[in-house]
C-alpha positions as a Markdown table, in Angstrom:
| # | Residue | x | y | z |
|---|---|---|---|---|
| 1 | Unk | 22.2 | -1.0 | -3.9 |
| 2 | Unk | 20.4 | 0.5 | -6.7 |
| 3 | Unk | 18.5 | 4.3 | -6.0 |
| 4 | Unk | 15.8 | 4.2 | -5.1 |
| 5 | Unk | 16.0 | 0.7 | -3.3 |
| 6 | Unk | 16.5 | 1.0 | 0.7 |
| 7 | Unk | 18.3 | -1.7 | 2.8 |
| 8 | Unk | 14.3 | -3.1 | 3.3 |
| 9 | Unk | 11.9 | -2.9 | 0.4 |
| 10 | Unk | 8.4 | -3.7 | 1.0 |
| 11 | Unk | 6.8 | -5.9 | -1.2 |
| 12 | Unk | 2.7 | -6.5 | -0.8 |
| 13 | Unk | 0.8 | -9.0 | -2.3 |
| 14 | Unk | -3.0 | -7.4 | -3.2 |
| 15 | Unk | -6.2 | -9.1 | -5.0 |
| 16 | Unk | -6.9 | -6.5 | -7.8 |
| 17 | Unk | -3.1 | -5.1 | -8.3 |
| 18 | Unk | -3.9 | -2.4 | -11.2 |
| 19 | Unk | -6.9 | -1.3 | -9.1 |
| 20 | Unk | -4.7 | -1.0 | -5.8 |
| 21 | Unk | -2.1 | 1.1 | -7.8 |
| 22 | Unk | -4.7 | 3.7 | -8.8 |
| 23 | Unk | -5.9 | 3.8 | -5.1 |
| 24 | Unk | -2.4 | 4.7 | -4.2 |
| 25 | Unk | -2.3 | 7.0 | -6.4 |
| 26 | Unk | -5.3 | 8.6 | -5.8 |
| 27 | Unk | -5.3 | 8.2 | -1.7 |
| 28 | Unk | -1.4 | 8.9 | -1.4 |
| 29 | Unk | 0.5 | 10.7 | -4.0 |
| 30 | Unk | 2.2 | 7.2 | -4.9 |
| 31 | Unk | 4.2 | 7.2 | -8.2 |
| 32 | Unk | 4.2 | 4.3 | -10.6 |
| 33 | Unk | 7.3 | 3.0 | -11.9 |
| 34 | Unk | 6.9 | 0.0 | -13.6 |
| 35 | Unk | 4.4 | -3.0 | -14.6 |
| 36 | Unk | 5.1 | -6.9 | -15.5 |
| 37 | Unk | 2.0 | -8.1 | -16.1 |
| 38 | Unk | 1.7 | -12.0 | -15.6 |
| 39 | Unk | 1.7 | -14.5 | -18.2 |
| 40 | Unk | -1.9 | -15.6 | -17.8 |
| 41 | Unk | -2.8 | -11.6 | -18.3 |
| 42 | Unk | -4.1 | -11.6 | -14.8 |
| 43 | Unk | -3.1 | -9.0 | -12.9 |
| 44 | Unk | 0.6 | -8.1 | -12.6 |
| 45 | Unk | 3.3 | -9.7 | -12.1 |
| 46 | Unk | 5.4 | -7.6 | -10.4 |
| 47 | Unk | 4.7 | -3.7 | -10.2 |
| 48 | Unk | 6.7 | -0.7 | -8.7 |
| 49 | Unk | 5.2 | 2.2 | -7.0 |
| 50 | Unk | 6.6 | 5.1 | -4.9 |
| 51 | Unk | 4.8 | 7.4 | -2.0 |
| 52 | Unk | 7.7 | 9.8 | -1.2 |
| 53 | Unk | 11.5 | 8.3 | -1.8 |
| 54 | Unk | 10.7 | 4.7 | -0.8 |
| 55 | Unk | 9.7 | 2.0 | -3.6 |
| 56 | Unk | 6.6 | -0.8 | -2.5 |
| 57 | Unk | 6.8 | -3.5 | -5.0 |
| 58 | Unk | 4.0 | -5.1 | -5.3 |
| 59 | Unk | 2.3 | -8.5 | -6.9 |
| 60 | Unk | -1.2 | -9.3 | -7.8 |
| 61 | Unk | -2.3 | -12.4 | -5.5 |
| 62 | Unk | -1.5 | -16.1 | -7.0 |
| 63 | Unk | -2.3 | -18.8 | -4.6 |
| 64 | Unk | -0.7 | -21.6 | -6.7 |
| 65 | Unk | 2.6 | -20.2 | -5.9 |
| 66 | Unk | 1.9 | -19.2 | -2.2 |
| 67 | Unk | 1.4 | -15.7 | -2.8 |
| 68 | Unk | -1.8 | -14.7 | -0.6 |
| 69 | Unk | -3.0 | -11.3 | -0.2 |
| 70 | Unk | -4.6 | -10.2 | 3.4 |
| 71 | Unk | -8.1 | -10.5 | 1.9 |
| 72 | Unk | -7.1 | -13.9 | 1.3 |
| 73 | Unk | -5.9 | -14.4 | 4.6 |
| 74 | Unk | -8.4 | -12.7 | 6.3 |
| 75 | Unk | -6.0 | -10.2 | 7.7 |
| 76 | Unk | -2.5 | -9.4 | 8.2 |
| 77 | Unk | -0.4 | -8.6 | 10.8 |
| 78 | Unk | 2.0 | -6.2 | 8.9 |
| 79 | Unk | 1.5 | -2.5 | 8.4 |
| 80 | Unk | 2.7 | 0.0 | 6.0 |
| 81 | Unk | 4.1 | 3.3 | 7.7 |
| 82 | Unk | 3.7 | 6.5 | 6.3 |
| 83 | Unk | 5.1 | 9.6 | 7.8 |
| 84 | Unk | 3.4 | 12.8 | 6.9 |
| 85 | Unk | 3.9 | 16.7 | 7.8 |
| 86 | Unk | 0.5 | 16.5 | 8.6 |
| 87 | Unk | -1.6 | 13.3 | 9.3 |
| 88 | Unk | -5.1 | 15.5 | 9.2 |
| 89 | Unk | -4.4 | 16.4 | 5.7 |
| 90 | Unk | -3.6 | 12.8 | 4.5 |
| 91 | Unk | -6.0 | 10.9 | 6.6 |
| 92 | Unk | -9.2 | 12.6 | 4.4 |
| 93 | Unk | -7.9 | 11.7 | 0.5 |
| 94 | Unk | -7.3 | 8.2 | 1.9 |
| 95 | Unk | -11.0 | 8.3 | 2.7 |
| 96 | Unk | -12.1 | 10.0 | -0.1 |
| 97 | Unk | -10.2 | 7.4 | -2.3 |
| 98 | Unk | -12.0 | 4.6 | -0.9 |
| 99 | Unk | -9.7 | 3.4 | 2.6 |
| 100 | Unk | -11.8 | 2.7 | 5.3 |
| 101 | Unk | -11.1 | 4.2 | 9.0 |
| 102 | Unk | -9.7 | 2.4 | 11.6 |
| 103 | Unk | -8.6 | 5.2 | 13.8 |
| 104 | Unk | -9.2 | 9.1 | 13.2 |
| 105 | Unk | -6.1 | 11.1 | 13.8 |
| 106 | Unk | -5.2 | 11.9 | 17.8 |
| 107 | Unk | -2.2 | 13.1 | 19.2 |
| 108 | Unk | -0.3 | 10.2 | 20.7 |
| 109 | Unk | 1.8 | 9.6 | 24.3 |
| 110 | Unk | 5.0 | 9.5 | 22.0 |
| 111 | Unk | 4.3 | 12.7 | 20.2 |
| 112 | Unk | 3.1 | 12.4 | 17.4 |
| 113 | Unk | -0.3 | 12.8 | 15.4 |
| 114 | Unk | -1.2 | 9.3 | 14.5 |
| 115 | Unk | -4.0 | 7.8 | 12.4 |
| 116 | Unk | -4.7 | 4.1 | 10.6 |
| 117 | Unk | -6.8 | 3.2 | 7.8 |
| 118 | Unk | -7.1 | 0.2 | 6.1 |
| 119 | Unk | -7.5 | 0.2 | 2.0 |
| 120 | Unk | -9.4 | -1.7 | 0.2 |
| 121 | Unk | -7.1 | -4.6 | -0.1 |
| 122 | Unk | -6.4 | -5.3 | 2.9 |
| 123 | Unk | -3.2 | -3.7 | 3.7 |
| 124 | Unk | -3.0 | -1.0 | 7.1 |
């Protein structure tokens, strides 16, 4: 397997993929790799970022080939994980860059600090 692939790559499908790579960016520290943009010139095609050592791939949204994003969808049931040294620190640039709350950080029953935002995408 190629570094820095893992044996599960995450792959997300946004509405607005150029402006969801400067969010991450901006909000998380993410790295870009790389940009296909798509033939029609609308959005990208495929894109790689990386927040930490893992790579998201990424797509901009093309409902003609089944790719939906969760704004799309009105929602999605899949959430991106992101472990911190200190969730306090990160959960105020993700704000700051434009995520919206969905729970402040609070200590949590299996011991760690724990907090959720949602950016502007869609994506948890």
């Amino acid at each position: 397997m190629p570094a820095p692939f893992r044996s599960v790559t995450p792959h997300i499908v946004v509405k607005h993929s150029a402006a969801a790579i400067g969010f991450y960016k901006k909000a998380f520290g993410a790295v870009g790799r790389f940009r296909i943009p798509s033939p029609n010139g609308k959005g990208l095609m495929r894109a790689e970022i990386m927040v930490g050592a893992p790579v998201i791939m990424l797509a901009e949204e093309m409902a003609d080939a089944g790719c939906h994003s969760p704004i799309s969808l009105n929602g999605t049931p899949v959430s991106l994980m992101l472990e911190v040294e200190d969730a306090d620190a990160a959960y105020e640039p993700a704000l700051a860059a434009g995520a919206e709350s969905v729970m402040t950080p609070q200590d949590m029953f299996w011991g760690d600090r724990f907090s959720q935002v949602s950016d502007p995408f869609g994506h948890r």
